[in-house]
C-alpha positions in Angstrom: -204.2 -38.1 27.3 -205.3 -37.4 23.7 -207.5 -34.9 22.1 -210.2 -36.9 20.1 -208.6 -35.9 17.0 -207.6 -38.8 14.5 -204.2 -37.9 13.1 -203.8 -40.5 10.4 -204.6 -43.9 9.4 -202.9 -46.6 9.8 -202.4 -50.3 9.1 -201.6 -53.5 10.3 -198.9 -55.4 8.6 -197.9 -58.4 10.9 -200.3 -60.0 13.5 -198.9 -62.8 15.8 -201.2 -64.6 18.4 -199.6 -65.6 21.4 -201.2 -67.2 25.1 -203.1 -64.1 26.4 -201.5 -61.8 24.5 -201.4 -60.4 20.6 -198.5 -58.4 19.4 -199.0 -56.5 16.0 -197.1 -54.2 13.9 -198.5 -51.0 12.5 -197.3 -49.3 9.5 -198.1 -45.0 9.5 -198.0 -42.0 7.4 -194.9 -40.6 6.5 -193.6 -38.0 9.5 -195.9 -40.2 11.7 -192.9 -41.9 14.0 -190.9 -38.2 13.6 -189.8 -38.0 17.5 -191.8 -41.2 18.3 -190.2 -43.7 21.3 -190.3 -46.9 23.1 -192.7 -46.3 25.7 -194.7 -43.5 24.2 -198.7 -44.0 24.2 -200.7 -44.0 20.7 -204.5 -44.2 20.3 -205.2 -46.9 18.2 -208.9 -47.2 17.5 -209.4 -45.4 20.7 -207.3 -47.3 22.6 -204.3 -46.3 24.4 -201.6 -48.6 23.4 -197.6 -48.5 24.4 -194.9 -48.8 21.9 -192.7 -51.6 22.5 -190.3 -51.6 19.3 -189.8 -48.8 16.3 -189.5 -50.4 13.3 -187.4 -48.4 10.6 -189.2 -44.7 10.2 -192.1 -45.1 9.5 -193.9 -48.3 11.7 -194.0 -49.8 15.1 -195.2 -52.2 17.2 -197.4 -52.6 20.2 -199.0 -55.5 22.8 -202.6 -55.9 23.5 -203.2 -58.5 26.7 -206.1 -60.2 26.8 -208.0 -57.7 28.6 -208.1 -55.0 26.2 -208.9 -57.8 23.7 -212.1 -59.0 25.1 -213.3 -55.2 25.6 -212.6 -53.5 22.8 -212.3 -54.3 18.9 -208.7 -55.1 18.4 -209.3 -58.8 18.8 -211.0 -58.5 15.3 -207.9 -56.8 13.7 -206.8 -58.4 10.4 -203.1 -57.6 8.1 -204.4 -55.2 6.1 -207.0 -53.6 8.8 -207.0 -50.0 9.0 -207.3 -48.2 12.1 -207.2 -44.5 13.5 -204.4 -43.4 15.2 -203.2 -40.3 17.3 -200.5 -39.7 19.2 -200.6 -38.5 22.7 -200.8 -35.0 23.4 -198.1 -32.9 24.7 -198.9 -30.1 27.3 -200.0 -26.8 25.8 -201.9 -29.0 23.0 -204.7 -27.9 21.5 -207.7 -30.0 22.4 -209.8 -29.8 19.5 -212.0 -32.5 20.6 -212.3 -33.4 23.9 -209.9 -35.0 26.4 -209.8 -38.6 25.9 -207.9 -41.2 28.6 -207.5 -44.0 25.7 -209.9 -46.4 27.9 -212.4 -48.2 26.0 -215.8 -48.4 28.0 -217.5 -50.7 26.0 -218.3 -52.2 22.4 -221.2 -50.4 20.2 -222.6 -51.9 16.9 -223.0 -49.6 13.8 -226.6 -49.9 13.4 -227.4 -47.9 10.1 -225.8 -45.4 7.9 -228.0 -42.4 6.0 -226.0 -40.6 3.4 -227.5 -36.9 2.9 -225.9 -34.6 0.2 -222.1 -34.0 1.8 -222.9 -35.7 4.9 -223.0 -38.9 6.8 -224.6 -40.1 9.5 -224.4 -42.8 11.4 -226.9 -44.5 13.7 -225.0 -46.4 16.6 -226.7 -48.8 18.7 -225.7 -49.1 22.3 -226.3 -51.7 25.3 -229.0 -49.8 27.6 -226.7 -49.4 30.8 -225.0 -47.0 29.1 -227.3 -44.8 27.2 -227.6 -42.7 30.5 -224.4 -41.3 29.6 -225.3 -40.5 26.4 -227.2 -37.3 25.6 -228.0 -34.6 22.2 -225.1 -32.6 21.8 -222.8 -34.3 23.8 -219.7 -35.6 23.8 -218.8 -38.9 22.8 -215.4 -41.0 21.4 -215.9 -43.5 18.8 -212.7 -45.3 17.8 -210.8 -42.3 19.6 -212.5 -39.9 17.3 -214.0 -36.6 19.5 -217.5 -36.3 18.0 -220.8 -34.9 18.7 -223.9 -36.5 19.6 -226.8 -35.3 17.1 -229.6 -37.1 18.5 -230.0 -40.3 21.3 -233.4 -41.9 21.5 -232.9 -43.8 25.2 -235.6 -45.3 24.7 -234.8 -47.3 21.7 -231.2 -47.2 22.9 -228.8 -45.6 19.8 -227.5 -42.4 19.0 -226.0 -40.6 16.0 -223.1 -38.8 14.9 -223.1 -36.8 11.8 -220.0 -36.7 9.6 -218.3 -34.0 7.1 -216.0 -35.1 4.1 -213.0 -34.4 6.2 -213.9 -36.1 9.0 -214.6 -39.1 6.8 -211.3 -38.4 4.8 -208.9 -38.4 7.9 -210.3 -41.6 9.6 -211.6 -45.1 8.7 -215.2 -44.5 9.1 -216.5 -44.5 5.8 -215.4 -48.0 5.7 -218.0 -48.7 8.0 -220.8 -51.1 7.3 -224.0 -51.7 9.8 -223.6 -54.4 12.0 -219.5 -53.6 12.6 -218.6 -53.2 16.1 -217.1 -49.8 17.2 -214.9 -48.3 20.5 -216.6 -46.2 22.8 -215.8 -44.3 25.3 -217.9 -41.7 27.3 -217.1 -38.3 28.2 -216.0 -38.3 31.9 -217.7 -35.3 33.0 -221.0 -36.4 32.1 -220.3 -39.9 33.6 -219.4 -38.1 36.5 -222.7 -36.1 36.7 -225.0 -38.7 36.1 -223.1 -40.6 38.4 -223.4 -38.6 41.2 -226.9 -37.9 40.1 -228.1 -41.6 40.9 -226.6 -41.8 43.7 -227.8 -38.9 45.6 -231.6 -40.4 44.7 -230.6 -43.6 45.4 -229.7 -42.2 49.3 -232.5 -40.2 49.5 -234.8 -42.7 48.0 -233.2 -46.0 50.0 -235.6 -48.8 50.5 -238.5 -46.7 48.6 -236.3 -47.1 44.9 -237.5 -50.8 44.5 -241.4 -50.1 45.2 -241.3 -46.7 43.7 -239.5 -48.0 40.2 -241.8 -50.6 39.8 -244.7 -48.4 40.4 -243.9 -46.5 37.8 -242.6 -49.2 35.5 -246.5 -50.1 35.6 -247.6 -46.8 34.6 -244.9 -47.2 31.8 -242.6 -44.8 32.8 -238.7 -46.3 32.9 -236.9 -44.8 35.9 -233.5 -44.2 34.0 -235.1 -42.1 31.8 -236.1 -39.8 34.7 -233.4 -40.2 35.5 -230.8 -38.8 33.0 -232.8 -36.9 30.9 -231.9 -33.3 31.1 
């Protein structure tokens, strides 16, 4: 488990390609790797990764199988990529986030970015079966940061998230541009919720959904929306 919060930045400093799998080598912070083993779990980019190999004090590396590369965005790490990292969290920790399980749910694009005096907001756009998990001031992991939803507009399907200067200091995301993909993963208790949510109308409804959806999708009203919003 992890808490959402980005402990450092890291980077990439070897990358090899191999038949369904890519191995690369990360290099971290100074005091990083203190205690740090073979087998421990890191975050990196929101993904929960295991370390295979320690590499002096201060780097280490990990395997990605192809998996994890077609769902998330480590098939589009470079040498020289930065990325956020955090290691896992020990019992007693402090969440300061939100619990995290290190498994991606899907790809989002960075839509736009707005810059207000000491802010920074970011508009993500996300693929419409999962804006139902998505809701204002809400939980939500992007690159295995712990952030709040400001604002979700369903119908046009993106969000946003707004940043301080620390938040912007400790991770990678002011090197963000629009149309760069991003991790996501949903909080699990609201997954959970709307989850169980669908399905209950779903029984109750049964073979009145289909009829009654498209009924209403000709008055212009989208069922999902009824659906999840609060």
């Amino acid at each position: 488990m992890f808490t959402g919060i980005v402990q450092a930045v890291a980077t990439v400093s070897v990358l090899v390609d191999k038949p369904g799998l890519r191995s690369f080598t990360l290099e971290f912070p100074a005091g990083f790797c203190d205690g740090l083993e073979i087998g421990a779990s890191v975050s990196v980019d929101g993904v929960c990764l295991t370390v295979t190999e320690l590499v002096g004090d201060r780097a280490a590396n990990f395997d990605v199988m192809q998996q994890s590369l077609s769902l998330t965005t480590l098939d589009t790490l470079k040498v020289g990529s930065r990325i956020n990292v955090e290691r896992a969290a020990r019992d007693g920790a402090e969440i300061g986030g939100h619990p995290l399980s290190g498994h991606v749910d899907f790809q989002a694009v960075l839509g736009s970015v707005r810059q207000p005096e000491n802010n920074h907001v970011m508009r993500i756009a996300v693929p419409s079966r999962w804006m139902r998990y998505v809701f204002a001031k809400g939980y939500i992991a992007i690159n295995g940061a712990s952030l709040t939803v400001s604002d979700a507009n369903k119908a046009e399907g993106w969000f946003e998230v707004w940043l301080i200067p620390e938040t912007l200091r400790m991770t990678t995301f002011a090197d963000k541009q629009p149309g760069d993909a991003l991790n996501i993963e949903i909080e699990r208790g609201t997954q959970v919720m709307v989850d169980t949510v669908r399905a209950s109308v779903e029984e109750r409804l049964g073979p009145l959904l289909a009829p009654l959806t498209e009924l209403l999708r000709e008055r212009g009203v989208d069922v999902e929306t009824l659906l999840i919003e609060k």
